[in-house]
ROMARDO-394730 format. One line per field, with one value per residue: x, y, z of N, C-alpha, C in turn; residue number from 1; residue in three letters. Coordinates in steps of 0.02 Angstrom, whole numbers, plus 32768, in hexadecimal, padded with zeros to 4 digits. Layout:
BEGIN
nu = (X, ...)
nv = (Y, ...)
nw = (Z, ...)
cau = (X, ...)
cav = (Y, ...)
caw = (Z, ...)
cu = (X, ...)
cv = (Y, ...)
cw = (Z, ...)
pos = (NUM, ...)
code = (ALA, ...)
END
This chain:
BEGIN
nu = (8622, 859F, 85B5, 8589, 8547, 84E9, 84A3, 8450, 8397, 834A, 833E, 82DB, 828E, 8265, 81D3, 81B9, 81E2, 8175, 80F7, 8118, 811A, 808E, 804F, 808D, 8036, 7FA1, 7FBC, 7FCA, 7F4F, 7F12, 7F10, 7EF2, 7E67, 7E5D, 7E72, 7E14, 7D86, 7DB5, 7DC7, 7D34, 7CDA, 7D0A, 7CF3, 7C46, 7C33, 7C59, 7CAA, 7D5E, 7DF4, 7E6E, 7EF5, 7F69, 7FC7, 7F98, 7F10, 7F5D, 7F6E, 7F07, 7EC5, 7EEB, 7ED0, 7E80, 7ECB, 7F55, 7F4A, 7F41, 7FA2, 8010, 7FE1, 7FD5, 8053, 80B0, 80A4, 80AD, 8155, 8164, 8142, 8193, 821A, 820D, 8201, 8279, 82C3, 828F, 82E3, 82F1, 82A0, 8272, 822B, 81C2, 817D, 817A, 8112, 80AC, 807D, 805F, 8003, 7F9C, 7F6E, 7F4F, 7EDE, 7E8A, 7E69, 7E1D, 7DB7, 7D72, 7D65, 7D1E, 7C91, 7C67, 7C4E, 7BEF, 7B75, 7B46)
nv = (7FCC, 7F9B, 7F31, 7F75, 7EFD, 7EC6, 7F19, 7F21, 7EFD, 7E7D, 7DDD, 7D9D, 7CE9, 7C62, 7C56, 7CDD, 7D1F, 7CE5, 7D1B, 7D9E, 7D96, 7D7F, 7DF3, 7E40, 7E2F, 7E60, 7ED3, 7F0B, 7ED9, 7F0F, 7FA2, 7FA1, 7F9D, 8012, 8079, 804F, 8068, 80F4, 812D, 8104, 8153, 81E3, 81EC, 81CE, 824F, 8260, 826F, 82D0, 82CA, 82D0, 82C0, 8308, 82D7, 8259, 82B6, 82FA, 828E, 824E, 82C4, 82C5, 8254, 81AB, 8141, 8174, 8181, 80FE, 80BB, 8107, 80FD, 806C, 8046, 8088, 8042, 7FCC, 7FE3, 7FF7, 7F8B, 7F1F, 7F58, 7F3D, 7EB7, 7E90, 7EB8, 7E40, 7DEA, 7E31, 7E68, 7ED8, 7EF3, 7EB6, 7EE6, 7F62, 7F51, 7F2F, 7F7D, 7FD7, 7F88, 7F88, 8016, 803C, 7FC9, 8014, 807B, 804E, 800E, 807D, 80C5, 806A, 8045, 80DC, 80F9, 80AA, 80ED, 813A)
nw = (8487, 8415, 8395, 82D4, 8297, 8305, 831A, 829D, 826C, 8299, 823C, 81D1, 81CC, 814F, 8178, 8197, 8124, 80CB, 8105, 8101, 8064, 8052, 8093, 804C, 7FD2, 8002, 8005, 7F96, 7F60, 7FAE, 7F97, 7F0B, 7F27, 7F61, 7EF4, 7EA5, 7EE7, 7F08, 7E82, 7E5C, 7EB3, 7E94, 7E13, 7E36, 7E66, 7EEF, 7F36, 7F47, 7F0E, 7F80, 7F93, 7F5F, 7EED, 7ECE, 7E93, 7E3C, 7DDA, 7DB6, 7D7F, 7D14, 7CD5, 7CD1, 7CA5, 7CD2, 7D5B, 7D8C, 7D49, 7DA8, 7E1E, 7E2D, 7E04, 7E61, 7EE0, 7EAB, 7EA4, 7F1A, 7F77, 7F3B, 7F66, 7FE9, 7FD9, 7FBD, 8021, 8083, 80D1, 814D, 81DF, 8204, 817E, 8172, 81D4, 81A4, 8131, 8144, 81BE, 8161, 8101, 8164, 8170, 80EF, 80FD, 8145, 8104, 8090, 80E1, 8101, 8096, 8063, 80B4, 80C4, 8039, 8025, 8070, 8037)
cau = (85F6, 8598, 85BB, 855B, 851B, 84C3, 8453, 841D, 8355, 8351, 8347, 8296, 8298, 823A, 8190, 81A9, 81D9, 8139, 80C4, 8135, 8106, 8038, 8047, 808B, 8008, 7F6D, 7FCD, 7FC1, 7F0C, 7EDD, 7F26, 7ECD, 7E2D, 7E57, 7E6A, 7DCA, 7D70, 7DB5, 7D96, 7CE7, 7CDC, 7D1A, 7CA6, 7C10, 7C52, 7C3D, 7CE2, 7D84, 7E30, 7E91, 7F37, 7F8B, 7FE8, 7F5E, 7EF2, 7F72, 7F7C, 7EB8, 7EA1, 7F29, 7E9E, 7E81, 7F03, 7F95, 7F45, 7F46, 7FE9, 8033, 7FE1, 7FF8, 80A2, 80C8, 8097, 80D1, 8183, 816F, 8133, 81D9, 8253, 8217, 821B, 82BD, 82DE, 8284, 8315, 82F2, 825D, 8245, 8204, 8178, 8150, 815D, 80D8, 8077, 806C, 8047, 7FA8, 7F6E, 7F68, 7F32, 7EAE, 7E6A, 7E48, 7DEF, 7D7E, 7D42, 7D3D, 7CD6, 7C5F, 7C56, 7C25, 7BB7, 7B60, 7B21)
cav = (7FE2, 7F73, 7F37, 7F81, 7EB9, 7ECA, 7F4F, 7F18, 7EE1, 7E2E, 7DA9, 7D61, 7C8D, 7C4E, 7C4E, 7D1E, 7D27, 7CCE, 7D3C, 7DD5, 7D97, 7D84, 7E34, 7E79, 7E29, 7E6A, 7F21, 7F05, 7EDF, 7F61, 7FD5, 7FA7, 7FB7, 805A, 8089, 8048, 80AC, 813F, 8146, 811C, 8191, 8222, 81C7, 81FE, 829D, 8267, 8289, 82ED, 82AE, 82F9, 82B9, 832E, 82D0, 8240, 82E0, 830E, 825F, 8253, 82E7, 82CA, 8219, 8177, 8119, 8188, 8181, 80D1, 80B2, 811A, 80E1, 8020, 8032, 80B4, 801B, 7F93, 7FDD, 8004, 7F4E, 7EF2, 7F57, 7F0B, 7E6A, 7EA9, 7EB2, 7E1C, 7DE4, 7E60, 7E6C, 7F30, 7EF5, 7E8A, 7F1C, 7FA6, 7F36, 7F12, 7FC5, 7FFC, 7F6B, 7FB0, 804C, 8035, 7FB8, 8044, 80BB, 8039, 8003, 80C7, 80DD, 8030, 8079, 8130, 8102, 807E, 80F0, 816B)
caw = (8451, 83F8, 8335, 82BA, 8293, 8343, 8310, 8272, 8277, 82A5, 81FA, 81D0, 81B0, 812A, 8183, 81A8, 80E6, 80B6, 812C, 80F3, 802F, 805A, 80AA, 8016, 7FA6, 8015, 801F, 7F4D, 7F5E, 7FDF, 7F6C, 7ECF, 7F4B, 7F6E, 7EB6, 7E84, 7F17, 7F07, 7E3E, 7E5C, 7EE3, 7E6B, 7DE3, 7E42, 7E80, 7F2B, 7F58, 7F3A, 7F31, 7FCB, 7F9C, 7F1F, 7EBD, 7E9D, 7E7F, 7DF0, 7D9A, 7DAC, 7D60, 7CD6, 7CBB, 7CF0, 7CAC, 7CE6, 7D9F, 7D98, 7D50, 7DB0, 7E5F, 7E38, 7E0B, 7EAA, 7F0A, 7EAD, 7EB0, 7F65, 7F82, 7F16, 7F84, 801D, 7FDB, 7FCB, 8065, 809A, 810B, 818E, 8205, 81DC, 812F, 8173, 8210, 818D, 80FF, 818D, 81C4, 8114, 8103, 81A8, 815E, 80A9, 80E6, 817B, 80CC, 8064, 80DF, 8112, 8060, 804C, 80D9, 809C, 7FF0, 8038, 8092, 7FF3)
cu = (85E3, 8599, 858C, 852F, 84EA, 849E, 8431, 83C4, 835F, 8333, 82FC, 82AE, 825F, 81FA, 818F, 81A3, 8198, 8101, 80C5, 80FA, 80AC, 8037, 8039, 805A, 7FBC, 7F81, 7FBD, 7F7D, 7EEB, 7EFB, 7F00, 7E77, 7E30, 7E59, 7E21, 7D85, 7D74, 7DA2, 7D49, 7CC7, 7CD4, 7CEC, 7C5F, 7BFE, 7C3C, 7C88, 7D20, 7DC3, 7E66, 7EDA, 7F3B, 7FB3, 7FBE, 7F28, 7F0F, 7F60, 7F0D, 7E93, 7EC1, 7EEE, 7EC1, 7EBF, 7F4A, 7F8F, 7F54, 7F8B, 800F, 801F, 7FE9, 8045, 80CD, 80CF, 80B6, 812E, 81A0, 8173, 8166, 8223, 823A, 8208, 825A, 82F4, 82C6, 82B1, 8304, 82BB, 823B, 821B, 81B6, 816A, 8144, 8127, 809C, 8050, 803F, 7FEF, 7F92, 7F52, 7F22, 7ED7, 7E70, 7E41, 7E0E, 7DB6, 7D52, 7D3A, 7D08, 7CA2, 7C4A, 7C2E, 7BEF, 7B6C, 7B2D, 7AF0)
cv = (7FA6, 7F5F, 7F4D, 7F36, 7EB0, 7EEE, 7F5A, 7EEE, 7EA0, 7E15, 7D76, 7D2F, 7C96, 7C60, 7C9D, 7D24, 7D20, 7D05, 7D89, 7DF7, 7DAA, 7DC7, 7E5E, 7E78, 7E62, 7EB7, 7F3E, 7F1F, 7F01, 7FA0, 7FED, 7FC6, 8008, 8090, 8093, 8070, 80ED, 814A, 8133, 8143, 81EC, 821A, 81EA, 8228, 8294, 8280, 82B8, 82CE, 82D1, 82F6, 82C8, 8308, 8290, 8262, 82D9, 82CD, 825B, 826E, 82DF, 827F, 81E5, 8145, 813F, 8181, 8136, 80AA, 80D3, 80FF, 808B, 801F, 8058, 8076, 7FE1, 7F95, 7FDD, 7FB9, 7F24, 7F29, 7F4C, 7ED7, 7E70, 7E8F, 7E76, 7DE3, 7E05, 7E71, 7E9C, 7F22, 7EDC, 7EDC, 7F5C, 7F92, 7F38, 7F44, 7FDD, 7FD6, 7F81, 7FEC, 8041, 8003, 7FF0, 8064, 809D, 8010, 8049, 80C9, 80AE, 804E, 80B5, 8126, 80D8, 809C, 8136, 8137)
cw = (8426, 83B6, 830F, 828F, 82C3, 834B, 82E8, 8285, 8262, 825F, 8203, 81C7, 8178, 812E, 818C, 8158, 80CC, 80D2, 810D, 809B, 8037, 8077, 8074, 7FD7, 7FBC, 8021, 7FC4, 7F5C, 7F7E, 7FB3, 7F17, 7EDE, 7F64, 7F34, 7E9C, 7EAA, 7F04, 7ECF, 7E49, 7E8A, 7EBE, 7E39, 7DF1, 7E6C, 7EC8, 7F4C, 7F27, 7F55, 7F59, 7FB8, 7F54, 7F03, 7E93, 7E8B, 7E22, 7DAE, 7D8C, 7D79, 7D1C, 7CB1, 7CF2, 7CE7, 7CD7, 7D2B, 7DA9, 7D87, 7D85, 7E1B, 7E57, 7E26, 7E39, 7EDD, 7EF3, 7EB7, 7F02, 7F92, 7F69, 7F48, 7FC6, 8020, 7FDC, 7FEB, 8096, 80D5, 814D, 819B, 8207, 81BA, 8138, 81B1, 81CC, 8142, 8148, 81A1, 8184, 80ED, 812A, 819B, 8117, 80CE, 8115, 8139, 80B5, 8094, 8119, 80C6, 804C, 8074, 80C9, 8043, 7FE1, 804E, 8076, 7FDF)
pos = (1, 2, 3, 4, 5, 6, 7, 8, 9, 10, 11, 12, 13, 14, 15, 16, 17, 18, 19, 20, 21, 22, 23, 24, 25, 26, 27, 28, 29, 30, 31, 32, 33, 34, 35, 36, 37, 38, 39, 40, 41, 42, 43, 44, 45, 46, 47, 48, 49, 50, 51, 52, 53, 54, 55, 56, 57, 58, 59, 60, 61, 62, 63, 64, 65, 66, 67, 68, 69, 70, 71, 72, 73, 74, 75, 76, 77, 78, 79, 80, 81, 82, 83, 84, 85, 86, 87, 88, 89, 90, 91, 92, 93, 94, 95, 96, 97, 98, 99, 100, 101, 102, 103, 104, 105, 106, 107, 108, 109, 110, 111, 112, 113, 114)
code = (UNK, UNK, UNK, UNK, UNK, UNK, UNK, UNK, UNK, UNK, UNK, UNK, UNK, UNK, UNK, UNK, UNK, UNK, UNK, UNK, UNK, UNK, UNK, UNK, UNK, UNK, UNK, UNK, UNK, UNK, UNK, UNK, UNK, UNK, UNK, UNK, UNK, UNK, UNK, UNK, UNK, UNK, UNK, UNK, UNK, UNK, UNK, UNK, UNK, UNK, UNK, UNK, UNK, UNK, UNK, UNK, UNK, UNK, UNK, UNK, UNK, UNK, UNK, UNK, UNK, UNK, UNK, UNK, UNK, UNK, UNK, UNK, UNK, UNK, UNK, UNK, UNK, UNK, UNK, UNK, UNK, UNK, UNK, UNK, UNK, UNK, UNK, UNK, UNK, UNK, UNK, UNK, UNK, UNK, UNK, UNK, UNK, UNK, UNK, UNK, UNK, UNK, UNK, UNK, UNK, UNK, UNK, UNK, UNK, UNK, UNK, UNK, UNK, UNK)
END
């Protein structure tokens, strides 16, 4: 049986850290892009926010949506620097820009396209 050291997710170097960090910046900034979208989206009632709980803060105003989605993300983003040791942290940022930037550029297109 093998140690449970032997099945931890293999240990970034320096240069994964670094790649890890620029991930988590551009997962920041696809995030703020998806903010600023979607409120001007809702702005000129072209759309409706789908996801109930940035519905609620939305509707509660602008600042509480925005506090409350940049700091959803920025705390999400400081625990896998965290974890920056382990090669998860960069596959699961990585994942998460892949994602985030898929939204903001259908919503750049879609609101392009009014």
């Amino acid at each position: 049986m093998a140690s449970w050291t032997a099945r931890r997710s293999p240990r970034l170097g320096r240069f994964g850290q670094l790649v890890l960090l620029w991930v988590l910046v551009e997962l920041w900034i696809l995030n703020i892009a998806d903010l600023l979208l979607t409120r001007y989206s809702l702005w000129l009632g072209f759309a409706k926010e789908s996801n109930g709980v940035m519905d609620y803060f939305f509707r509660s105003g602008t600042v509480p949506a925005v506090a409350f989605k940049i700091g959803i993300v920025t705390i999400g983003t400081l625990l896998l620097w965290r974890l920056r040791h382990y090669r998860t942290a960069l596959f699961a940022a990585a994942l998460l820009t892949g994602v985030f930037a898929a939204v903001v550029v259908y919503q750049a297109l879609w609101v392009l396209s009014f």
